[in-house]
C-alpha positions, 0 to 999 in steps of 0.5 A, a space after each residue: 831865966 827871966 831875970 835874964 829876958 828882963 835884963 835884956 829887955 830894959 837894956 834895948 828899950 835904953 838902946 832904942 831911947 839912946 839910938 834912936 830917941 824913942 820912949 818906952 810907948 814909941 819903941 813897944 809900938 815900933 816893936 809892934 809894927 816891925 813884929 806884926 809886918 815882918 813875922 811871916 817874911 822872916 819865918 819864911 826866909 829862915 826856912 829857905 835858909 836865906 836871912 841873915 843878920 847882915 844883909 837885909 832887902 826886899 826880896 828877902 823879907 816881905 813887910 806887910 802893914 800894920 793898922 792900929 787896931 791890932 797893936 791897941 788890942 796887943 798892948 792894951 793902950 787906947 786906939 787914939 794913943 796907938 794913932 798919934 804914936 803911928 803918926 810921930 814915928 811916921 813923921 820920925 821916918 821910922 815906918 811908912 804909911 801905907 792906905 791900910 796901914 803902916 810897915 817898917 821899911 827893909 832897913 837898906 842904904 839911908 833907910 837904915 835906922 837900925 843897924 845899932 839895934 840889931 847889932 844890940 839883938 845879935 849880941 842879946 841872943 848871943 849872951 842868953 844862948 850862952 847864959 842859958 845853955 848850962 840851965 837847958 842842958 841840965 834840963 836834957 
């Protein structure tokens, strides 16, 4: 199985070099600020039955910022290599900036960036529900 994640893995980190010119540090830090700012939003729009993989907006998800203290205490990198990387995939559009932080922007209309990775994310738990179904049901 893990095996499986690894693979997965290794395939969105090249999607998000190829997509959207990102190396490994910029898209674990990206991962970061979309994770952090969007956890709370997306777990609760998924108990009101209201997300999809379609259609995003801002009534749907509520992304809140991000400082850089958090991700360099997740990944373990120096807070000045968070900053500077914050600061490029500002300065790429990726995320916003605002005075307590940065978020990742609903990804609506030219503000979508994404659509490519999340289409990849769909697919990925597509494949791992399917590869993964004989081993858990073995399990059961």
């Amino acid at each position: 199985m893990a095996n499986l994640f690894l693979g997965e893995l290794v395939n969105f980190t090249a999607l998000c070099s190829e997509k959207l010119n990102l190396d490994v540090t910029d898209t674990l830090i990206l991962g970061c600020v979309v994770f952090f700012g969007s956890n709370k939003g997306v777990n609760d729009a998924v108990d009101r039955g209201e997300l999809t993989t379609d259609i995003s907006s801002v009534d749907q998800i509520q992304h809140h910022a991000v400082i850089a203290k958090s991700i360099h205490l997740r990944l373990g990198m120096s807070r000045e290599t968070v900053r500077r990387r914050l600061v490029y995939l500002e300065s790429y559009g990726l995320i916003r900036k605002l005075d307590d932080g940065y978020f990742f922007p609903v990804q609506t209309g030219e503000d979508d960036v994404t659509r490519h990775v999340r289409a990849y994310c769909v697919g990925a738990a597509l494949r791992l529900r399917d590869k993964l179904t004989p081993y858990l049901a073995a399990r059961a």
